[in-house]
N, CA, C and O of each residue as an XYZ file, in Angstrom:
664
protein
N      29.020      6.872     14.216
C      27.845      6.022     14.329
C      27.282      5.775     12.928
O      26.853      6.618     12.140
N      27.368      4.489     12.782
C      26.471      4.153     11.653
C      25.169      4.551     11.052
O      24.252      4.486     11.870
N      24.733      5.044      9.563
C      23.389      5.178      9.605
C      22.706      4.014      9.627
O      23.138      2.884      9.398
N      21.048      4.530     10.067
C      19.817      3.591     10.610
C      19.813      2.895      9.045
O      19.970      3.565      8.024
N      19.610      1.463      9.068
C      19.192      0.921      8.045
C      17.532      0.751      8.151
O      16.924      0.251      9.097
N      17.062      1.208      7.132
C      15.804      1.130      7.260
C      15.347     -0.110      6.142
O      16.028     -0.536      5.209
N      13.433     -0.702      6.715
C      13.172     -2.025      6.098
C      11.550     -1.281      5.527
O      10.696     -0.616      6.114
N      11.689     -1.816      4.044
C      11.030     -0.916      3.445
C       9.811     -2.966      2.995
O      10.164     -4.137      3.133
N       8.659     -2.432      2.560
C       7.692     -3.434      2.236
C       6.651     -3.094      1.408
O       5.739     -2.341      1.748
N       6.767     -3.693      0.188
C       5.868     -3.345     -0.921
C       4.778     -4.136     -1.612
O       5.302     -5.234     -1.796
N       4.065     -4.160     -1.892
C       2.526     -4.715     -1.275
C       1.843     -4.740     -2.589
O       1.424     -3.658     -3.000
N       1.658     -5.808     -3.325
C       0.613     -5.933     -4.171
C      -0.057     -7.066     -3.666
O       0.346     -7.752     -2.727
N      -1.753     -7.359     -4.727
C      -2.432     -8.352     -4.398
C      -1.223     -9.598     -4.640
O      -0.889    -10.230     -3.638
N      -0.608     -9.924     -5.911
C      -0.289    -10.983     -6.985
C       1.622    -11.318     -6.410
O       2.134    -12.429     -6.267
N       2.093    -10.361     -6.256
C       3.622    -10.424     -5.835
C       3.904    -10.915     -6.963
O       4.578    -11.913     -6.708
N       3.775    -10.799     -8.250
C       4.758    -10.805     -9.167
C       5.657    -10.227    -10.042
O       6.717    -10.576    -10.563
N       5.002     -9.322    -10.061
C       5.492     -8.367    -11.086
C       5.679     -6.726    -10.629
O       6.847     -6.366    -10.781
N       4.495     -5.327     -9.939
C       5.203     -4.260     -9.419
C       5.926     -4.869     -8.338
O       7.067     -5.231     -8.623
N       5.478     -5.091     -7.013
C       5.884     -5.408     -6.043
C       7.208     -5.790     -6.313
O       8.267     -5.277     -5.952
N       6.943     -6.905     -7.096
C       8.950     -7.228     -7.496
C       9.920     -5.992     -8.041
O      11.087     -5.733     -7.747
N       9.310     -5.553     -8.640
C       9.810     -4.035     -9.231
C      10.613     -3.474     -7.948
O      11.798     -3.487     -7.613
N       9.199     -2.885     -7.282
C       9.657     -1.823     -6.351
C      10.609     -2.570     -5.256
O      11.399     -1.804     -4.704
N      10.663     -3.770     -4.897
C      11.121     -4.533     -3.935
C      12.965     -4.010     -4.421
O      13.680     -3.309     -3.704
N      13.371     -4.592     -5.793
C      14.117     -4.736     -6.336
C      14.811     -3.104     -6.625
O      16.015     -2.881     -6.498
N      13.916     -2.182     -6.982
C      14.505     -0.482     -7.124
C      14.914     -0.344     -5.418
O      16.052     -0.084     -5.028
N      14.082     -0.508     -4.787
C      14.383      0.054     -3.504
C      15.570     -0.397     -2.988
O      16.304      0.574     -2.807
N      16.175     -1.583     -2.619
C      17.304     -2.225     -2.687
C      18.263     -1.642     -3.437
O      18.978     -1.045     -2.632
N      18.661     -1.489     -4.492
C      19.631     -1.237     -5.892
C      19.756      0.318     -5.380
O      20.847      0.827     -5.124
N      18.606      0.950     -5.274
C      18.633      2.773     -5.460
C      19.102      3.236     -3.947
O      19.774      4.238     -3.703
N      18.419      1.940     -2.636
C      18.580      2.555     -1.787
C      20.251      2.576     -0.898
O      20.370      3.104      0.208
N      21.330      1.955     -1.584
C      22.227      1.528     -1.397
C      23.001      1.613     -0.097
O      23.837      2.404      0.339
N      22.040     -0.219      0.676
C      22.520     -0.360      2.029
C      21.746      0.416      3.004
O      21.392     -0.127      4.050
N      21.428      1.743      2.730
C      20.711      2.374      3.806
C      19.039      1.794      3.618
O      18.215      2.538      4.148
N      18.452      0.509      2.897
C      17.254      0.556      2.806
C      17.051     -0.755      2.300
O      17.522     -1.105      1.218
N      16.345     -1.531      3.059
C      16.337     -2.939      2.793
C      14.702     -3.361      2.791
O      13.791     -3.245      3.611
N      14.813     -3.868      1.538
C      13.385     -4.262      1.081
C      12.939     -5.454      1.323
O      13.468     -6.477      1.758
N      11.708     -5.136      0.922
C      10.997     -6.951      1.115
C       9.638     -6.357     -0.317
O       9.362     -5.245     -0.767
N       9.001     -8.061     -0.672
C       7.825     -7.409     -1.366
C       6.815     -8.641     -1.242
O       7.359     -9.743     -1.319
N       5.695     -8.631     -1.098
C       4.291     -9.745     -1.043
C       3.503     -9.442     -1.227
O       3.342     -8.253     -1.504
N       2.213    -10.566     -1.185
C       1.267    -10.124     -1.906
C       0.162    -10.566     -0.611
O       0.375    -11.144      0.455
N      -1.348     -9.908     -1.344
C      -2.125    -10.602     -0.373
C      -2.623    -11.792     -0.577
O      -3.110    -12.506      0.299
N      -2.507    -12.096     -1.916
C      -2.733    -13.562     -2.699
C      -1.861    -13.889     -3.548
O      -2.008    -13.721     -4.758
N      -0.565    -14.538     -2.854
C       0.201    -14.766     -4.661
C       0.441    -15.371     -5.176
O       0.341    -16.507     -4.713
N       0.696    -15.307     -5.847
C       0.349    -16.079     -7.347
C       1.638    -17.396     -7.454
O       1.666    -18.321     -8.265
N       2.581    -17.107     -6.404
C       3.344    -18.232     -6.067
C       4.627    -18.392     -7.416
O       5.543    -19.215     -7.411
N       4.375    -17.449     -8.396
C       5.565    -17.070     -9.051
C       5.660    -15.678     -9.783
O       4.674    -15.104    -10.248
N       7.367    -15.038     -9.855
C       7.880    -13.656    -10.015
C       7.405    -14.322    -11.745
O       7.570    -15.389    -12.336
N       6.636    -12.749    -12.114
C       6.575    -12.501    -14.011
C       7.715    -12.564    -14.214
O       8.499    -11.908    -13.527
N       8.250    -13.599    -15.498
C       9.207    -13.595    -15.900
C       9.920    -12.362    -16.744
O      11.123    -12.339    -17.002
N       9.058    -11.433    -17.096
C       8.760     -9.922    -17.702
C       9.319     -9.262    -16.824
O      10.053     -8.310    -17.090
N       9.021     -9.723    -15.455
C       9.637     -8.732    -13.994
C      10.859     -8.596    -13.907
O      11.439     -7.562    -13.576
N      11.596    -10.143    -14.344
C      12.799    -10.668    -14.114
C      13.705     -9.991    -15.340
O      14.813     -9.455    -15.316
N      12.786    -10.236    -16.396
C      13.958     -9.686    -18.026
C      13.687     -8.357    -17.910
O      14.225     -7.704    -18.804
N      12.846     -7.516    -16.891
C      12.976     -6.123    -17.114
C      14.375     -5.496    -16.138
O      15.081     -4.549    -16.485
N      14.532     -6.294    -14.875
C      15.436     -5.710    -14.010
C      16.451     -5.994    -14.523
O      17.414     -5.248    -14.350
N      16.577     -7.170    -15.329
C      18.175     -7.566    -15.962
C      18.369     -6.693    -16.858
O      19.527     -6.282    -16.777
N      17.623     -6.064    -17.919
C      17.819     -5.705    -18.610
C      18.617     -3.880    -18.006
O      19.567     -3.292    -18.523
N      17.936     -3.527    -17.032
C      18.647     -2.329    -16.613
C      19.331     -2.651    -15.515
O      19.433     -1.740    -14.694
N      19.875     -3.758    -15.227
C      21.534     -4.371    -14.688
C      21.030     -4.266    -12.856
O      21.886     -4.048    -12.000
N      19.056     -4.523    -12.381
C      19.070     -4.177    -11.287
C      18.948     -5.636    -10.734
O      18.328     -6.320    -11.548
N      19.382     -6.446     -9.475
C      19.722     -7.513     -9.215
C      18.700     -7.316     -8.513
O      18.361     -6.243     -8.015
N      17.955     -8.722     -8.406
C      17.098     -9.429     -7.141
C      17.153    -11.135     -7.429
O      16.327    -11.887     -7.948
N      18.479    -11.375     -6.861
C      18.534    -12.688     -6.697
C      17.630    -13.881     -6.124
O      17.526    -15.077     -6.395
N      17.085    -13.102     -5.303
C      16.055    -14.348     -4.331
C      14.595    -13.771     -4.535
O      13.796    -13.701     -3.601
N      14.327    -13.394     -5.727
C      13.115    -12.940     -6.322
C      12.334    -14.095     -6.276
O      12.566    -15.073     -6.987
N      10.726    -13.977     -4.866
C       9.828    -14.743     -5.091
C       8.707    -14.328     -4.861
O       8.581    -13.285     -4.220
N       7.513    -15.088     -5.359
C       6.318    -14.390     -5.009
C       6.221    -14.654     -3.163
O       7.149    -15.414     -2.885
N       5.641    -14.384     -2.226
C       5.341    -15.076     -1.041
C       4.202    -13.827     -0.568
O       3.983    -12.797     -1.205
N       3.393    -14.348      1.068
C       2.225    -13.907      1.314
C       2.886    -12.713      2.594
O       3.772    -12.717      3.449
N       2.097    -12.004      2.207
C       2.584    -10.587      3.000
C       2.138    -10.874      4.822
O       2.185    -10.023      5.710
N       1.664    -12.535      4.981
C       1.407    -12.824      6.092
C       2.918    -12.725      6.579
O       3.092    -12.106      7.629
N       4.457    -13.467      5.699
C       5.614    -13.546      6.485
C       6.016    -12.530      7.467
O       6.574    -12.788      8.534
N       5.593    -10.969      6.902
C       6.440    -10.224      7.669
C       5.176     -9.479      8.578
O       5.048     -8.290      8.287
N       4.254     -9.966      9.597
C       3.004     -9.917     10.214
C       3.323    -10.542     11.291
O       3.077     -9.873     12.295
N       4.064    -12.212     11.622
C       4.063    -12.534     12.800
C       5.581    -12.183     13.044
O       6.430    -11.518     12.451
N       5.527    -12.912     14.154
C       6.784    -13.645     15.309
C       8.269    -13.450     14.240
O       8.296    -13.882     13.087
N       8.929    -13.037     14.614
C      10.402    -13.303     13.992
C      10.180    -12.692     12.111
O      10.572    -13.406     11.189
N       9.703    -11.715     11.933
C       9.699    -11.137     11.105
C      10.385    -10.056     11.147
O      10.743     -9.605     12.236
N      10.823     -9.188      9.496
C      12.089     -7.985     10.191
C      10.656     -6.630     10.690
O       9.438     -6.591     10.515
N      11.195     -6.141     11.042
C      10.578     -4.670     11.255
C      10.539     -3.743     10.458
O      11.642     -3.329     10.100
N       9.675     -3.265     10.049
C       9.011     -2.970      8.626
C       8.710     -1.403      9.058
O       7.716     -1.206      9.757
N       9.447     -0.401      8.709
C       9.294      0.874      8.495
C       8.726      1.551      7.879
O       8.206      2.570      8.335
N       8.636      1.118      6.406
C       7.514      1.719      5.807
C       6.843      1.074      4.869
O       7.623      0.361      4.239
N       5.873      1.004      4.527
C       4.385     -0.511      3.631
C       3.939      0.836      2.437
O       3.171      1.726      2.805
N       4.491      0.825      1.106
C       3.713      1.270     -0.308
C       2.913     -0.143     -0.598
O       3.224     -1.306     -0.338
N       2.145      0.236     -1.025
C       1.167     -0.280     -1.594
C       0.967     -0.094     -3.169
O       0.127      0.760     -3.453
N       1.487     -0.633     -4.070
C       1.528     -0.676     -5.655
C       0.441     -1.039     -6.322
O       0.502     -0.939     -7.548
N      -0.619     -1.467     -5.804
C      -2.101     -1.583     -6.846
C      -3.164     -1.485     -5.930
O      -3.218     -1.908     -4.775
N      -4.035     -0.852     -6.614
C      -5.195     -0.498     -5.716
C      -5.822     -2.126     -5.058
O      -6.207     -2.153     -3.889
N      -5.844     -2.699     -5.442
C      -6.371     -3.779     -4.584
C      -5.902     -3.847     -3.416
O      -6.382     -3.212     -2.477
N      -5.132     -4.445     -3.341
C      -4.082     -4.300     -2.148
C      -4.142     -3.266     -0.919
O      -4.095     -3.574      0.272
N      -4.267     -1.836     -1.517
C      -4.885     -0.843     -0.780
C      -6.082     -0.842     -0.167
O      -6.438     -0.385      0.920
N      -6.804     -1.572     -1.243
C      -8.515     -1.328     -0.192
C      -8.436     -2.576      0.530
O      -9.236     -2.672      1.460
N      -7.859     -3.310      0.378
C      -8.329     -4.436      1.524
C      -7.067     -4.328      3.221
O      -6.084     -3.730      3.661
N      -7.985     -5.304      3.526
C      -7.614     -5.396      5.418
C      -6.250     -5.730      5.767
O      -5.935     -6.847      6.178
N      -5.504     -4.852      5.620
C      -3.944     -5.218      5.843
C      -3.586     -5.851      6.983
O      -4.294     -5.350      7.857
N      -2.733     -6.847      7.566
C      -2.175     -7.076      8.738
C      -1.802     -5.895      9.608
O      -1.339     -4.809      9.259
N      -2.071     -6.294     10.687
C      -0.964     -4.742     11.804
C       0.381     -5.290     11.899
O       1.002     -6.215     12.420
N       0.514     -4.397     11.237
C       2.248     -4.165     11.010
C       3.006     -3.814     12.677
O       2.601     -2.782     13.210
N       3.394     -4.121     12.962
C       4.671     -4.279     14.238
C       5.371     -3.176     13.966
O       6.188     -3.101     13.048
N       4.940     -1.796     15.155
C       5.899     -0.332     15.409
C       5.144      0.176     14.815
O       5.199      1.342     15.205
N       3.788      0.041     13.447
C       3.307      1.254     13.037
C       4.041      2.005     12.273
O       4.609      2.997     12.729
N       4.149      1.597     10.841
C       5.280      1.812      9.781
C       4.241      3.126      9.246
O       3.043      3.347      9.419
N       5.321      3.854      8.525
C       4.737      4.880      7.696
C       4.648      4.085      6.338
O       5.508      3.406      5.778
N       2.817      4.490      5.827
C       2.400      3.915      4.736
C       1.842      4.591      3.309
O       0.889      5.333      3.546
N       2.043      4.553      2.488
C       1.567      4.704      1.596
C       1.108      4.428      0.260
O       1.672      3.457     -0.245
N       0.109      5.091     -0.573
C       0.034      4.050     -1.963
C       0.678      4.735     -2.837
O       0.906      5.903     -2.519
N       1.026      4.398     -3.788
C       1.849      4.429     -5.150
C       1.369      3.695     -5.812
O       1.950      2.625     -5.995
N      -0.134      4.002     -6.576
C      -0.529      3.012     -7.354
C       0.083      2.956     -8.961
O       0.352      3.904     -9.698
N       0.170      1.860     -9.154
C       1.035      1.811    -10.768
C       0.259      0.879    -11.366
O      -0.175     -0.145    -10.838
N       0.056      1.324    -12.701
C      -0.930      0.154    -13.662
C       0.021     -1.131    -13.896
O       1.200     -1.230    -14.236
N      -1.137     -2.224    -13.523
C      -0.603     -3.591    -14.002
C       0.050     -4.385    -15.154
O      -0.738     -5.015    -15.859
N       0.956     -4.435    -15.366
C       1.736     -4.870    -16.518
C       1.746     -6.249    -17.043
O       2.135     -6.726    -18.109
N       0.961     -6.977    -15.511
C       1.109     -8.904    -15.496
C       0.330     -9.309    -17.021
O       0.677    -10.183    -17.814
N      -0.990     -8.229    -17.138
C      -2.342     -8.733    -17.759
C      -2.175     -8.636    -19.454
O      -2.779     -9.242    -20.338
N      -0.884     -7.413    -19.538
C      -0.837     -7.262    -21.122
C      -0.599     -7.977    -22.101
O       0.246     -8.839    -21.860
N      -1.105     -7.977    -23.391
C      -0.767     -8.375    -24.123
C      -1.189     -7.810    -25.646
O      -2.181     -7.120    -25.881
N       0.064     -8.388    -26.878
C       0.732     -9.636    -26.471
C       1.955     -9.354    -26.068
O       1.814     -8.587    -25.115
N       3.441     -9.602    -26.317
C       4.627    -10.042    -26.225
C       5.164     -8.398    -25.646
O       5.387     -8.009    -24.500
N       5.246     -7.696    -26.939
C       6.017     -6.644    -27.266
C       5.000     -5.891    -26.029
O       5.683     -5.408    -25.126
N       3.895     -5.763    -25.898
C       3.006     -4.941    -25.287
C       2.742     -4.843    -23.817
O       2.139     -4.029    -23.118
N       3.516     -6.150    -23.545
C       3.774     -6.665    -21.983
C       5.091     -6.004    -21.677
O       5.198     -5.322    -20.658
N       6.233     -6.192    -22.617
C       7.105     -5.685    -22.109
C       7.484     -3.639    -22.033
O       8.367     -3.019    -21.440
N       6.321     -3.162    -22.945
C       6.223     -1.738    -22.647
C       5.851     -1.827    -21.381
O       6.439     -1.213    -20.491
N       4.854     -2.586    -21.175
C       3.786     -2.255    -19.749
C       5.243     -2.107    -18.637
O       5.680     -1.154    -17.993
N       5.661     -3.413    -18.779
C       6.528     -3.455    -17.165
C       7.579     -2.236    -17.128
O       7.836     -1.639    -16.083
N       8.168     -1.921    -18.385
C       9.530     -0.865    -18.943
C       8.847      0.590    -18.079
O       9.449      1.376    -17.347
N       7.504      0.583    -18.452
C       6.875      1.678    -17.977
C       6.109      1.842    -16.410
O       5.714      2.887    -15.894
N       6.051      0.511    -15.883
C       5.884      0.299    -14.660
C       7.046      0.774    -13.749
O       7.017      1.514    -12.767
N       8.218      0.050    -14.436
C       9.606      0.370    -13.733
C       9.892      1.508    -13.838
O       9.938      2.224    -12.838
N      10.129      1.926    -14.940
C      10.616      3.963    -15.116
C       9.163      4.364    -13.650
O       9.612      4.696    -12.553
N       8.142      4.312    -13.753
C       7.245      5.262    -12.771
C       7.807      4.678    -11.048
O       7.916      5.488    -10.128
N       8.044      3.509    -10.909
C       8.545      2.979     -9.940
C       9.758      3.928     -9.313
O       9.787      4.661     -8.325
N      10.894      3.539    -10.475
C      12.166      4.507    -10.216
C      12.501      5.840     -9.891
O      13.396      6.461     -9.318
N      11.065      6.103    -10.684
C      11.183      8.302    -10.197
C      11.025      8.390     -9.035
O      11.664      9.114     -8.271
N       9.955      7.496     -8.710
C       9.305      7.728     -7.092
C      10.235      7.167     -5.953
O      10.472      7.692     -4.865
N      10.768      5.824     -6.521
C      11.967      5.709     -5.410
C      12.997      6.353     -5.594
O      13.609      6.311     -4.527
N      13.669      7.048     -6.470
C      14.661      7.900     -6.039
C      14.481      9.115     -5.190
O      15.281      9.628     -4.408
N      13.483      9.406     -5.448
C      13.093     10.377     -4.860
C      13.016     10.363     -3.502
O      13.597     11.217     -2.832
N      12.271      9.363     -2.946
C      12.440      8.710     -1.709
C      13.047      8.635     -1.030
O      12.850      8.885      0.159
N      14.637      8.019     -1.856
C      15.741      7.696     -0.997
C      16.773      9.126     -0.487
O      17.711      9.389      0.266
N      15.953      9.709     -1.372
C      16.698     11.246     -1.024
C      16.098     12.162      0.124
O      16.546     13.154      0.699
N      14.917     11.457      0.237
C      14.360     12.255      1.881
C      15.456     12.098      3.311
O      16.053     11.095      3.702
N      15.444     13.061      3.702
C      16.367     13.050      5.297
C      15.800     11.745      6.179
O      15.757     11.910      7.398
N      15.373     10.487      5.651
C      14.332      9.898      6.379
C      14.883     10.044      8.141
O      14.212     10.258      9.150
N      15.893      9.897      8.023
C      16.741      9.571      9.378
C      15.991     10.855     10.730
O      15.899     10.580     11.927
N      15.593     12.083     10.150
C      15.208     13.001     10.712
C      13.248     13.798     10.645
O      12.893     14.870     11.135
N      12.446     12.859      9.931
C      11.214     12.985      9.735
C      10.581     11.644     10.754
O      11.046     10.560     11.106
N       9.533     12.230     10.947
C       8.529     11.404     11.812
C       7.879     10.734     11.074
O       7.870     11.240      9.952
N       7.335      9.859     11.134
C       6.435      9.123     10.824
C       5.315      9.053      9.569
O       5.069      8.307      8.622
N       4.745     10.405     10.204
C       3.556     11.357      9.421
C       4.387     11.885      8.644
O       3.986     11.798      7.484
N       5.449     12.441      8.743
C       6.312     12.850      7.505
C       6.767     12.330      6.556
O       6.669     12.794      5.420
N       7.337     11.291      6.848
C       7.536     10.604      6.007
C       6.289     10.141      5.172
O       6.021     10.712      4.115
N       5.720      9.365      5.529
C       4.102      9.061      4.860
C       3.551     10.341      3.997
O       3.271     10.083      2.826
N       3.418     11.286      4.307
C       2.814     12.790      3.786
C       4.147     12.980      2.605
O       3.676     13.096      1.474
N       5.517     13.030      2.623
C       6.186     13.323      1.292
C       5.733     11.986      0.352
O       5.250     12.249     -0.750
N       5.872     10.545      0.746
C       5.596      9.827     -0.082
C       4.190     10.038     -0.908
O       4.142     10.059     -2.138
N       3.411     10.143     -0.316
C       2.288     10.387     -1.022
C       2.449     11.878     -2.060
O       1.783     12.086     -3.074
N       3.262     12.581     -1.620
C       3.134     13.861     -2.328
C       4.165     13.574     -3.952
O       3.834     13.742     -5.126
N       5.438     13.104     -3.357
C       6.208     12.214     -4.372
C       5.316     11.121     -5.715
O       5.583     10.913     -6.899
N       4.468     10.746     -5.022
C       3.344     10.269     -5.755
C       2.441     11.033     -6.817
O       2.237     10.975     -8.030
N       2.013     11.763     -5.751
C       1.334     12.935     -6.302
C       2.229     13.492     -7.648
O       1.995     13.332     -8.846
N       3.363     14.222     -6.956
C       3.891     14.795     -7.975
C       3.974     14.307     -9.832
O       3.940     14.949    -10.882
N       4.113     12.630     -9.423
C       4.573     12.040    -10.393
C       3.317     11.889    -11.318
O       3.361     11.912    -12.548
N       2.461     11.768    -10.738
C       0.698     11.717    -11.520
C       0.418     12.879    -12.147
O      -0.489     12.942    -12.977
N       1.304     14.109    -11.755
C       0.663     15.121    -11.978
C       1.181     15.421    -13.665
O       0.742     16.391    -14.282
């Protein structure tokens, strides 16, 4: 029997830049067993091009990299969404859609990289967005998810979090 593919959803206000990150690690790291999505609650209607030269640059693919509204995966004919991080505090405090099945959620807040400047100083931001991104999703993908509940899952992510702040 095949393993469960799980559908992972990552959540900033802007969808350009973490969200694309984590959308893009989770995919690459989670290989096949973990299929991403990423939106925003307002977006900005295009991926940071910073987002784009950071994943190329460490060889991670997201071909159909776009900004879009985290309304898509909320109604009718949307995939089923297992678990919702949340990458900037905005995003977190406001009124999320009800997610369909009651996904395990959590935040992973990561400082914004869109706003820096100038040149050289934008591209530390995202280099360093991505490395904090990557610890936490590898880590992730290494949980038994197939055999944790819900609350479990949710409770290591946050602790995975934790850890990484600490």
């Amino acid at each position: 029997m095949p393993d469960p593919m799980f559908n992972v959803l990552v959540l900033c206000t802007g969808n350009s830049a973490r969200s694309i990150l984590g959308e893009a690690l989770f995919n690459h790291l989670g290989r096949g067993r973990l299929r991403a999505f990423s939106a925003g609650s307002r977006p900005t209607g295009r991926v940071h091009p910073v987002a784009l030269e950071t994943l190329a640059a460490h060889g991670v693919p997201l071909p159909e990299a776009r900004s879009k509204s985290w309304e898509e995966f909320a109604g009718d004919g949307a995939p089923r969404i297992d678990f919702v991080f949340t990458v900037c505090a905005a995003a977190a405090g406001e009124a999320c859609p009800v997610w369909p099945g009651r996904p395990a959620t959590a935040h992973w807040g990561i400082a914004d990289p869109a706003h820096v400047e100038p040149a050289e100083a934008c591209r530390a931001a995202f280099e360093a967005a991505y490395r904090a991104l990557e610890r936490r999703i590898a880590a992730f993908v290494e949980l038994p998810l197939e055999r944790l509940s819900t609350a479990e899952i949710a409770a290591a992510a946050r602790s995975i979090h934790e850890e990484e702040n600490a």
